[in-house]
mmCIF file of the N, C-alpha and C atoms, coordinates in Angstrom:
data_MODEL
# 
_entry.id   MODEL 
# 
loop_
_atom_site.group_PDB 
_atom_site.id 
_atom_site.type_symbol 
_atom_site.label_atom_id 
_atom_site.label_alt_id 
_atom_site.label_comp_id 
_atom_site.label_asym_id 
_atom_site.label_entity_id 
_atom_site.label_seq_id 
_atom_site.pdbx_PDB_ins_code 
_atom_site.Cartn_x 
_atom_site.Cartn_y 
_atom_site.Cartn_z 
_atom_site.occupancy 
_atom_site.B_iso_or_equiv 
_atom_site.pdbx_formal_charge 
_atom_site.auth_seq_id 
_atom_site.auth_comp_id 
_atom_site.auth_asym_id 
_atom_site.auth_atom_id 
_atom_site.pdbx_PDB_model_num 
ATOM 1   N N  . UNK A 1 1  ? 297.240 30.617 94.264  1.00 0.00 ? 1  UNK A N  1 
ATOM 2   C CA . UNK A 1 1  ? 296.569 31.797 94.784  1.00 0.00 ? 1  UNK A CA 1 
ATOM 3   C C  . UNK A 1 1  ? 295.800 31.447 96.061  1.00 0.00 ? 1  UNK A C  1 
ATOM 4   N N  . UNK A 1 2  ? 295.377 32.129 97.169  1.00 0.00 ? 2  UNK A N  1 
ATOM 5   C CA . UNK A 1 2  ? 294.745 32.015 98.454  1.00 0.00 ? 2  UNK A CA 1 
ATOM 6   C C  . UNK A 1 2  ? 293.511 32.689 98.043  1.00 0.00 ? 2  UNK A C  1 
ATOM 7   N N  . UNK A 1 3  ? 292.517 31.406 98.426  1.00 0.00 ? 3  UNK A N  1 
ATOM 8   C CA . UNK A 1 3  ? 291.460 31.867 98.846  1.00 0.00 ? 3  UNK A CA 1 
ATOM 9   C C  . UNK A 1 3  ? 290.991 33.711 99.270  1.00 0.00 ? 3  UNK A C  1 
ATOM 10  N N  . UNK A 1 4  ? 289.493 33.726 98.705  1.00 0.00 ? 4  UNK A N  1 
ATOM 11  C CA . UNK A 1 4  ? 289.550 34.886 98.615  1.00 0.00 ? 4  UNK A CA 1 
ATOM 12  C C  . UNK A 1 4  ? 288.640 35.433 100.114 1.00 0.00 ? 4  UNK A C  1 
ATOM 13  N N  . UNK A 1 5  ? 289.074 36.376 100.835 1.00 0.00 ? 5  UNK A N  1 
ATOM 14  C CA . UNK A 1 5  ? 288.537 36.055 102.448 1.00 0.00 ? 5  UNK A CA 1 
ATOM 15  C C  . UNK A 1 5  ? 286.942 36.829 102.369 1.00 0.00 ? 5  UNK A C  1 
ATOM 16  N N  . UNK A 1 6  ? 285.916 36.313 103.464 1.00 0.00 ? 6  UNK A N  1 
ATOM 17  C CA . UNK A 1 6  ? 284.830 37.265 103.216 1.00 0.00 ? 6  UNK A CA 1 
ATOM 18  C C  . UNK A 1 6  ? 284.796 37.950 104.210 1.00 0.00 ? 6  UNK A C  1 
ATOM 19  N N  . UNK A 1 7  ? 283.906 39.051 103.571 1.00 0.00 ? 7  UNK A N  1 
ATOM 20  C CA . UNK A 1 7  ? 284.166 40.375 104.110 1.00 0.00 ? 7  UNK A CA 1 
ATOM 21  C C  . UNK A 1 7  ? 282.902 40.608 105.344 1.00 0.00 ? 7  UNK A C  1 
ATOM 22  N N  . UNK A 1 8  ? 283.719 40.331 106.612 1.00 0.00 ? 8  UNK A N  1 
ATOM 23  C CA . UNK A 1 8  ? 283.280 40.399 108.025 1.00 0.00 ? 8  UNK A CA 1 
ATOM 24  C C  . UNK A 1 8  ? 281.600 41.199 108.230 1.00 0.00 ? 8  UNK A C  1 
ATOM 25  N N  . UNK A 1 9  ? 282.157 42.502 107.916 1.00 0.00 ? 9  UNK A N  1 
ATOM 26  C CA . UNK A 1 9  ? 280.889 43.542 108.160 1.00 0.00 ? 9  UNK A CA 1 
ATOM 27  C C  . UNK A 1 9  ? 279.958 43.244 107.248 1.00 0.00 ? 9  UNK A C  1 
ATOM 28  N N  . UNK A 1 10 ? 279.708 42.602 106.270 1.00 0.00 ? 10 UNK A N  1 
ATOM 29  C CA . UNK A 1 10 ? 278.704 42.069 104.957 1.00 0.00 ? 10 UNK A CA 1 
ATOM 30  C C  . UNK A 1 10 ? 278.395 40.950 105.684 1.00 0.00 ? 10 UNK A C  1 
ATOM 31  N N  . UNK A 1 11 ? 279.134 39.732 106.182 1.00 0.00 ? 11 UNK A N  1 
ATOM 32  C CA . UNK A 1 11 ? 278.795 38.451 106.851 1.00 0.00 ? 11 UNK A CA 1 
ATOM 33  C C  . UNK A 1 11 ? 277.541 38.748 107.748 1.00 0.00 ? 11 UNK A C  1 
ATOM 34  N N  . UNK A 1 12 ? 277.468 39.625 109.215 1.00 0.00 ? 12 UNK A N  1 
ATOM 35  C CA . UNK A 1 12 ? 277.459 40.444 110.021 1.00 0.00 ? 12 UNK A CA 1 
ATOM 36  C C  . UNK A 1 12 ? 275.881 40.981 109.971 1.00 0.00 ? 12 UNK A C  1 
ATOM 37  N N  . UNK A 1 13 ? 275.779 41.729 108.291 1.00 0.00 ? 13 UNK A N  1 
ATOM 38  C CA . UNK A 1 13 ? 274.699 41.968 108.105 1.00 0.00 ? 13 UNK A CA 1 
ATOM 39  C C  . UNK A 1 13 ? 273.737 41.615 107.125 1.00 0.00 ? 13 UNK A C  1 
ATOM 40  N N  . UNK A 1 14 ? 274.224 40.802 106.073 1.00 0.00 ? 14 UNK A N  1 
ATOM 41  C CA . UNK A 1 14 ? 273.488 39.759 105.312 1.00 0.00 ? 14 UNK A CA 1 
ATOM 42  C C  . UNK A 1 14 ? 273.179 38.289 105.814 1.00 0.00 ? 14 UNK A C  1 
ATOM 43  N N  . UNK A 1 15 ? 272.244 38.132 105.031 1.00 0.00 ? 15 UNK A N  1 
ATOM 44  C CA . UNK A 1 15 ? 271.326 36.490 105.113 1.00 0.00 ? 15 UNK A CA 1 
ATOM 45  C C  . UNK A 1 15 ? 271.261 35.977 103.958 1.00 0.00 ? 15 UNK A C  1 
ATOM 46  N N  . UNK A 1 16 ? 271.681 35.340 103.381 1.00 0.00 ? 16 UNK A N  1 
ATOM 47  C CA . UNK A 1 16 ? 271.060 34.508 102.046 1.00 0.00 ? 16 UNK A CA 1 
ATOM 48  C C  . UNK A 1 16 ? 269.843 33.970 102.269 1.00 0.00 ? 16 UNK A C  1 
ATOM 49  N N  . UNK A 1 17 ? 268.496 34.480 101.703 1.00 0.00 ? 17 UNK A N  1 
ATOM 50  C CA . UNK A 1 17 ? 267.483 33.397 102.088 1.00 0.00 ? 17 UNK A CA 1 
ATOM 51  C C  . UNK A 1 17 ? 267.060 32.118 100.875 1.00 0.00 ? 17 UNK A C  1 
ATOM 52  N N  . UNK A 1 18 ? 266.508 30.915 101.385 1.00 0.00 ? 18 UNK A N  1 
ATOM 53  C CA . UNK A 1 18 ? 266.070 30.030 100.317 1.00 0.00 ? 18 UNK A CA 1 
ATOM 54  C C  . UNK A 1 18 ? 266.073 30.338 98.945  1.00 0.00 ? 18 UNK A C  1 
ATOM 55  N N  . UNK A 1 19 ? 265.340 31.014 98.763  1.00 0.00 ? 19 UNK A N  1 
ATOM 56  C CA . UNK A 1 19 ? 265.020 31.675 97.504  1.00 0.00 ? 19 UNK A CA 1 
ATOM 57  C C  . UNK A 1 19 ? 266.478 32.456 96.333  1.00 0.00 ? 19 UNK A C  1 
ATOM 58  N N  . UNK A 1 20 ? 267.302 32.560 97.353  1.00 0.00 ? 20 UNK A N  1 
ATOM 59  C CA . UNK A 1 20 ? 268.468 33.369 96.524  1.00 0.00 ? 20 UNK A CA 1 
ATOM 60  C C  . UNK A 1 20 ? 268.832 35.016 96.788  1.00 0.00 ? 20 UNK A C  1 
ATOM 61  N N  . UNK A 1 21 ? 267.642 35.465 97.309  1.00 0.00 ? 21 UNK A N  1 
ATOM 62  C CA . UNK A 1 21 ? 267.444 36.742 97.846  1.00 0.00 ? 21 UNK A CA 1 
ATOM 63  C C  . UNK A 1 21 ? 268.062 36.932 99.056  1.00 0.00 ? 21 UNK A C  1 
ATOM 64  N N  . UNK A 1 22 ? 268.737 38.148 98.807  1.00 0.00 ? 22 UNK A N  1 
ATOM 65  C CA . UNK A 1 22 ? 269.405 38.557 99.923  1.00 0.00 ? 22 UNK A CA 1 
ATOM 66  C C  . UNK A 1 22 ? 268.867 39.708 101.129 1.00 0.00 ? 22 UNK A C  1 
ATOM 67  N N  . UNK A 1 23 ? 268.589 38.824 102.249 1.00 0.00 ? 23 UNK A N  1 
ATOM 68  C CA . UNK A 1 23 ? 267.721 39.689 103.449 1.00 0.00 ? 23 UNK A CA 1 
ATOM 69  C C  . UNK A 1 23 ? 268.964 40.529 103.867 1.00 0.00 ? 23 UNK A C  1 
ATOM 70  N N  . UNK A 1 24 ? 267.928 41.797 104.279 1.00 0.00 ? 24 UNK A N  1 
ATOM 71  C CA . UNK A 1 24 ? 268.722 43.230 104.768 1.00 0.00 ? 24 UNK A CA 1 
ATOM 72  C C  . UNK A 1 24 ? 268.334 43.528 106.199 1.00 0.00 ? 24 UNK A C  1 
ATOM 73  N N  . UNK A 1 25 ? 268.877 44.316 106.720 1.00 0.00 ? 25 UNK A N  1 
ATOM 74  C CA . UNK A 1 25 ? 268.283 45.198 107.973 1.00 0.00 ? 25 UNK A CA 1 
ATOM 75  C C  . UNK A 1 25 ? 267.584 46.468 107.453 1.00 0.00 ? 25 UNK A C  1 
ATOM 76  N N  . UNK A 1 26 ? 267.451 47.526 108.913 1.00 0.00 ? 26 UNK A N  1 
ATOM 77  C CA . UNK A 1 26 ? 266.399 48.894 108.529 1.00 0.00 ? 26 UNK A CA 1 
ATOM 78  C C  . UNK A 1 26 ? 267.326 49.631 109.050 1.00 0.00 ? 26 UNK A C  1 
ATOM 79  N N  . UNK A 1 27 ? 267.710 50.973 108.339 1.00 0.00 ? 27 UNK A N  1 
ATOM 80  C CA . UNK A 1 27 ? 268.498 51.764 109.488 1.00 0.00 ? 27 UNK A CA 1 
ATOM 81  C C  . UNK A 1 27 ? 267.482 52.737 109.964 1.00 0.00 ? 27 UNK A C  1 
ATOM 82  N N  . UNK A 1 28 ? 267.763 53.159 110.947 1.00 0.00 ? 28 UNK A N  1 
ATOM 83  C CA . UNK A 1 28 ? 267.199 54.408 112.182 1.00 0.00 ? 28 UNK A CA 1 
ATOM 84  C C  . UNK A 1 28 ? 266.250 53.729 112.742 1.00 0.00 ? 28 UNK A C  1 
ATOM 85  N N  . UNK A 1 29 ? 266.672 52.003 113.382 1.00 0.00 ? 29 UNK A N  1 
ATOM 86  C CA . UNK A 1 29 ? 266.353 51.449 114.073 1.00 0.00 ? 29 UNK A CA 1 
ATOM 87  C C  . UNK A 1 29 ? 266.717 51.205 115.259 1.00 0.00 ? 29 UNK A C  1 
ATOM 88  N N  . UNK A 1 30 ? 267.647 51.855 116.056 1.00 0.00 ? 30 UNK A N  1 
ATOM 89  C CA . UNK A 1 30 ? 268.623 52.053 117.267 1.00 0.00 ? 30 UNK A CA 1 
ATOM 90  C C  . UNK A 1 30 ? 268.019 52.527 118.178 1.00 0.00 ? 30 UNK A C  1 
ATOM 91  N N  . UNK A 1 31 ? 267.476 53.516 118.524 1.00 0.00 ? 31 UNK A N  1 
ATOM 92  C CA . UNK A 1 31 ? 266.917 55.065 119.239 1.00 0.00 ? 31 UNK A CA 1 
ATOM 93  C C  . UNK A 1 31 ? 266.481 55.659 119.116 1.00 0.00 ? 31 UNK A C  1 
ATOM 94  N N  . UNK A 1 32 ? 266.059 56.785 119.973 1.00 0.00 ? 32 UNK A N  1 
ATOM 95  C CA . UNK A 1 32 ? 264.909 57.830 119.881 1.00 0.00 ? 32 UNK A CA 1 
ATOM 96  C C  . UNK A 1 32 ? 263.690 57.694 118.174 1.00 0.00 ? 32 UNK A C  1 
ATOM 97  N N  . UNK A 1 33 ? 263.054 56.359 118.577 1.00 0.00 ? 33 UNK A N  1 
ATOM 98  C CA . UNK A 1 33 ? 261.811 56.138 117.818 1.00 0.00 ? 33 UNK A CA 1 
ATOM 99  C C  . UNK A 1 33 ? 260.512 56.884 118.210 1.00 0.00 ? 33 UNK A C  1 
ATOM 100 N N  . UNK A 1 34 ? 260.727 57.910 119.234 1.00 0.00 ? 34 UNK A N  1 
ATOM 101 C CA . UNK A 1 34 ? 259.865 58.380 119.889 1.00 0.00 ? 34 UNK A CA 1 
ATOM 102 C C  . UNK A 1 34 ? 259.763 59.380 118.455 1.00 0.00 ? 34 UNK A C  1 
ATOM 103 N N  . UNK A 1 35 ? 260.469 60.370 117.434 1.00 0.00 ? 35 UNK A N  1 
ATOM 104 C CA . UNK A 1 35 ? 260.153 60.799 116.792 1.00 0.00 ? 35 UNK A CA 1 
ATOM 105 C C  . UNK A 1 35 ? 259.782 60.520 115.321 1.00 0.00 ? 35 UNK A C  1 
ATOM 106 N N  . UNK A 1 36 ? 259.560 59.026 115.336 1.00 0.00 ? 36 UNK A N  1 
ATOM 107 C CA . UNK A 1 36 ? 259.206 58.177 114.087 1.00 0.00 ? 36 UNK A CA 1 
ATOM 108 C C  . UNK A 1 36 ? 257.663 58.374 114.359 1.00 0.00 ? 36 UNK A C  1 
ATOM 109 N N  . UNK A 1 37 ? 256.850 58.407 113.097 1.00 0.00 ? 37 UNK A N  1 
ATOM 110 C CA . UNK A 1 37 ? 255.483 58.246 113.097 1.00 0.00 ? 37 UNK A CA 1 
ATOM 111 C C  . UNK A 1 37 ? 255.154 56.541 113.491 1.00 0.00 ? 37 UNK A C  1 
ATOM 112 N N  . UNK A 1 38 ? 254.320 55.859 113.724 1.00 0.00 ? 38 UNK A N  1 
ATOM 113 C CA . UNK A 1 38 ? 254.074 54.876 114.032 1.00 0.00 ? 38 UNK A CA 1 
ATOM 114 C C  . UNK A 1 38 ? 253.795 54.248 112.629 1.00 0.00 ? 38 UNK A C  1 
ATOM 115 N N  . UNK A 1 39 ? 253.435 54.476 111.673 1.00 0.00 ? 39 UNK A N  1 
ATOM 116 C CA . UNK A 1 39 ? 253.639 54.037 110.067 1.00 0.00 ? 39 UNK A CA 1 
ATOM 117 C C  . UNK A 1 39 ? 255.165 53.614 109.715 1.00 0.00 ? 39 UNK A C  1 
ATOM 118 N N  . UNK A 1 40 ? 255.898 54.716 110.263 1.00 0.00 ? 40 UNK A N  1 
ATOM 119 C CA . UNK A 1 40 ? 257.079 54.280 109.654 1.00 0.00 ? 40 UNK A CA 1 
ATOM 120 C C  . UNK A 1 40 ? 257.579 53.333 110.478 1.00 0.00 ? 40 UNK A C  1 
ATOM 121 N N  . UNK A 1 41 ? 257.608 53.276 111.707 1.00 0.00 ? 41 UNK A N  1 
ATOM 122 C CA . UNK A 1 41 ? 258.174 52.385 112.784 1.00 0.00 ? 41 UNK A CA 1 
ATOM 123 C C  . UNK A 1 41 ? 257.305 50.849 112.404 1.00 0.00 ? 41 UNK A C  1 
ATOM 124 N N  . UNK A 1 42 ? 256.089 51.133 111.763 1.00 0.00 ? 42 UNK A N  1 
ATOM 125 C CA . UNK A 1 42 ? 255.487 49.361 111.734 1.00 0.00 ? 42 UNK A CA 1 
ATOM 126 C C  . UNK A 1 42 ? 255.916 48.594 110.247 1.00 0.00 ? 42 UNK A C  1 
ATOM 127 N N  . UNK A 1 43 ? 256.549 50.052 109.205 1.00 0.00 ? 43 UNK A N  1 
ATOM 128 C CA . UNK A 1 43 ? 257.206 49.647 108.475 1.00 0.00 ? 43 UNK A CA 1 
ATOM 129 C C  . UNK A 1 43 ? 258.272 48.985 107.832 1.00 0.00 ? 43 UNK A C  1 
ATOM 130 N N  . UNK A 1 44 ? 259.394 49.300 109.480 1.00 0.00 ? 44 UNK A N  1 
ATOM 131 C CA . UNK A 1 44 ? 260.708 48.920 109.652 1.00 0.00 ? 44 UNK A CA 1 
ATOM 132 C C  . UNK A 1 44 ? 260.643 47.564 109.813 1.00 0.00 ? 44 UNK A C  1 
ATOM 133 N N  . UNK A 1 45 ? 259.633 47.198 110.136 1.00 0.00 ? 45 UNK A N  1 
ATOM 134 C CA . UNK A 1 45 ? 259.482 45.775 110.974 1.00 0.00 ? 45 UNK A CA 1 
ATOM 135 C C  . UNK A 1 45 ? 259.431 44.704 109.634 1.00 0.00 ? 45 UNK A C  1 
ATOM 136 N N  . UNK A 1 46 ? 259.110 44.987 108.776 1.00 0.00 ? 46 UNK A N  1 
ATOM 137 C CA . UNK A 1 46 ? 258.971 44.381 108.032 1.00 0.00 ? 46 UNK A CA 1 
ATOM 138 C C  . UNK A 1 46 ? 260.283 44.157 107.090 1.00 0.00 ? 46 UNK A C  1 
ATOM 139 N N  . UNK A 1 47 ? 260.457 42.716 106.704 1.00 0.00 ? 47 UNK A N  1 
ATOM 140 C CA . UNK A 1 47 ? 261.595 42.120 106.381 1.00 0.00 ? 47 UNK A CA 1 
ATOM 141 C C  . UNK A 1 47 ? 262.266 43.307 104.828 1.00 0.00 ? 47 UNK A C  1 
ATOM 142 N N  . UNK A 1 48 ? 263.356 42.920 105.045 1.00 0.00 ? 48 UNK A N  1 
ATOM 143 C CA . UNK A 1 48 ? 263.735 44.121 103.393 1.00 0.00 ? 48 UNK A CA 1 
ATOM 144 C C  . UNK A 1 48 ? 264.681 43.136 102.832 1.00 0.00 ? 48 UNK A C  1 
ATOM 145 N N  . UNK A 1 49 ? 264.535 43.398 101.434 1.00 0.00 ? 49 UNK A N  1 
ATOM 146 C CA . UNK A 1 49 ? 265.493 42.407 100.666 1.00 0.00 ? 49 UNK A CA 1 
ATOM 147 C C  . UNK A 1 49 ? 266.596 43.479 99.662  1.00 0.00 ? 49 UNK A C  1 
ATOM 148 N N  . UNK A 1 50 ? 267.646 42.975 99.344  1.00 0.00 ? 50 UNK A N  1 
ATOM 149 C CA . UNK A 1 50 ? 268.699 43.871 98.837  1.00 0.00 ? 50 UNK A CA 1 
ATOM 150 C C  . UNK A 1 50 ? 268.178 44.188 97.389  1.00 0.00 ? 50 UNK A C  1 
ATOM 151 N N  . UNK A 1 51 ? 268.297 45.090 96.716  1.00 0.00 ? 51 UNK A N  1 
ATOM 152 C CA . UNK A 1 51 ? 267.956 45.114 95.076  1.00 0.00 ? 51 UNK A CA 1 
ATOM 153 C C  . UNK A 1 51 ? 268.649 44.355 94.369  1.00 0.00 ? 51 UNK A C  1 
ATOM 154 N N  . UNK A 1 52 ? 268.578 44.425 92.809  1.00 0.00 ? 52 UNK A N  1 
ATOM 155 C CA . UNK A 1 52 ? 268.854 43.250 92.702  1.00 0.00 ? 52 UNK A CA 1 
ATOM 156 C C  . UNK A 1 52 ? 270.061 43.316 91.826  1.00 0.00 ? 52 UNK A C  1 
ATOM 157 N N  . UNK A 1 53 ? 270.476 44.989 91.607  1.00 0.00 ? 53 UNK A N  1 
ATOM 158 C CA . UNK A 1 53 ? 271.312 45.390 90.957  1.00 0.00 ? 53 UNK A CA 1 
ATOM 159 C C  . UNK A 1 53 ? 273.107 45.329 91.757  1.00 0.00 ? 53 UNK A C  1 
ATOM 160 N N  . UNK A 1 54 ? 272.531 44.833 93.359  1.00 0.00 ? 54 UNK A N  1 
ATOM 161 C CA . UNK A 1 54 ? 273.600 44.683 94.168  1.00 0.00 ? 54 UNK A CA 1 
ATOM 162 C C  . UNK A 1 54 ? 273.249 43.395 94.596  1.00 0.00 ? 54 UNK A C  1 
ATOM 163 N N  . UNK A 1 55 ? 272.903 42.941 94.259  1.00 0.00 ? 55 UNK A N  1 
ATOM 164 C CA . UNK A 1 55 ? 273.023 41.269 94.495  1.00 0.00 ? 55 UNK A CA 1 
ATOM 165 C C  . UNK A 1 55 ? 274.374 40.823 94.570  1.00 0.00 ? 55 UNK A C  1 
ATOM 166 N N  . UNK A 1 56 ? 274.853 40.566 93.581  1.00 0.00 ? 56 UNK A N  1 
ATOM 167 C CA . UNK A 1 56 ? 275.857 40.014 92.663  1.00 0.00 ? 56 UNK A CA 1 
ATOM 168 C C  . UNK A 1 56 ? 276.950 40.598 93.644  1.00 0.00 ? 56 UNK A C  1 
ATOM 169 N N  . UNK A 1 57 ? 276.992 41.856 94.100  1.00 0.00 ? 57 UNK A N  1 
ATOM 170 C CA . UNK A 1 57 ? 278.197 42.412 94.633  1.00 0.00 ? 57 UNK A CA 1 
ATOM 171 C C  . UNK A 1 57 ? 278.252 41.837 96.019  1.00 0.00 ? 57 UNK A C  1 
ATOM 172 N N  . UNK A 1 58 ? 277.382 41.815 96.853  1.00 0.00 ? 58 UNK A N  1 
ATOM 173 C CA . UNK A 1 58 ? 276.937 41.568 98.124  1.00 0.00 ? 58 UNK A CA 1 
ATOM 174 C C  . UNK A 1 58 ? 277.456 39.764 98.292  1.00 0.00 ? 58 UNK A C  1 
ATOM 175 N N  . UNK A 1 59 ? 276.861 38.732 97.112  1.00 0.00 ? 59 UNK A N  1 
ATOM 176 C CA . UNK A 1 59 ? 277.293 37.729 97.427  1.00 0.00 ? 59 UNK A CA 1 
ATOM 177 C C  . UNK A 1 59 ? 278.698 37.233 97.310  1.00 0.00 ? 59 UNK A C  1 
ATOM 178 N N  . UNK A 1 60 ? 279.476 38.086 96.603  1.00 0.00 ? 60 UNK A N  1 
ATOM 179 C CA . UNK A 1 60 ? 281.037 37.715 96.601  1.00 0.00 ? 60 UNK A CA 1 
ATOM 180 C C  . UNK A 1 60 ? 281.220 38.241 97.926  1.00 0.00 ? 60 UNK A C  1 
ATOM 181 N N  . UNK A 1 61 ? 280.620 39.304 98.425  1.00 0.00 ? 61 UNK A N  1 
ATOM 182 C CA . UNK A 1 61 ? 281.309 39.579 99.693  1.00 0.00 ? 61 UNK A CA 1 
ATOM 183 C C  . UNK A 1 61 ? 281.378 38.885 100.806 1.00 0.00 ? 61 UNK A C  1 
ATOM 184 N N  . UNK A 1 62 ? 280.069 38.148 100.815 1.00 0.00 ? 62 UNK A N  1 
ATOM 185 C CA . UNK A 1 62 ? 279.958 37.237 102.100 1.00 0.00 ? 62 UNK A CA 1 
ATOM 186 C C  . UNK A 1 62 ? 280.286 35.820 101.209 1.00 0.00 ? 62 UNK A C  1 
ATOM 187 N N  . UNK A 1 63 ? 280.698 35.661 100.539 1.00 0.00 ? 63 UNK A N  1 
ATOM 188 C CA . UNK A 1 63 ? 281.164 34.132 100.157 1.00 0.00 ? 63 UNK A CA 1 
ATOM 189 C C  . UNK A 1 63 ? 282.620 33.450 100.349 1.00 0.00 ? 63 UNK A C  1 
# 
């Protein structure tokens, strides 16, 4: 059987960090932030981790 290939767009946008946890991005981080409150925009900034119920799915993908 061949190796099983990983999946580009998951590579792309996941991180495995130390810990086992899988770092995420923020969406409606692109543009016109001019109509974001400044709460939500200082919110984005802050790191996000995947739940944990998609863990498991996420790491076959990028593996």
């Amino acid at each position: 059987m061949p190796k099983m290939k990983s999946v580009k767009g998951a590579v792309k946008r996941f991180k495995v960090k130390k810990n086992g946890s899988i770092k995420r991005g923020t969406a409606y981080r692109s543009h016109i932030l001019t109509k974001q409150d400044a709460q939500t925009r200082r919110e984005q900034n802050r790191p996000k981790t995947v739940a944990k119920a998609d863990e498991k799915n996420i790491k076959a993908m990028i593996a």
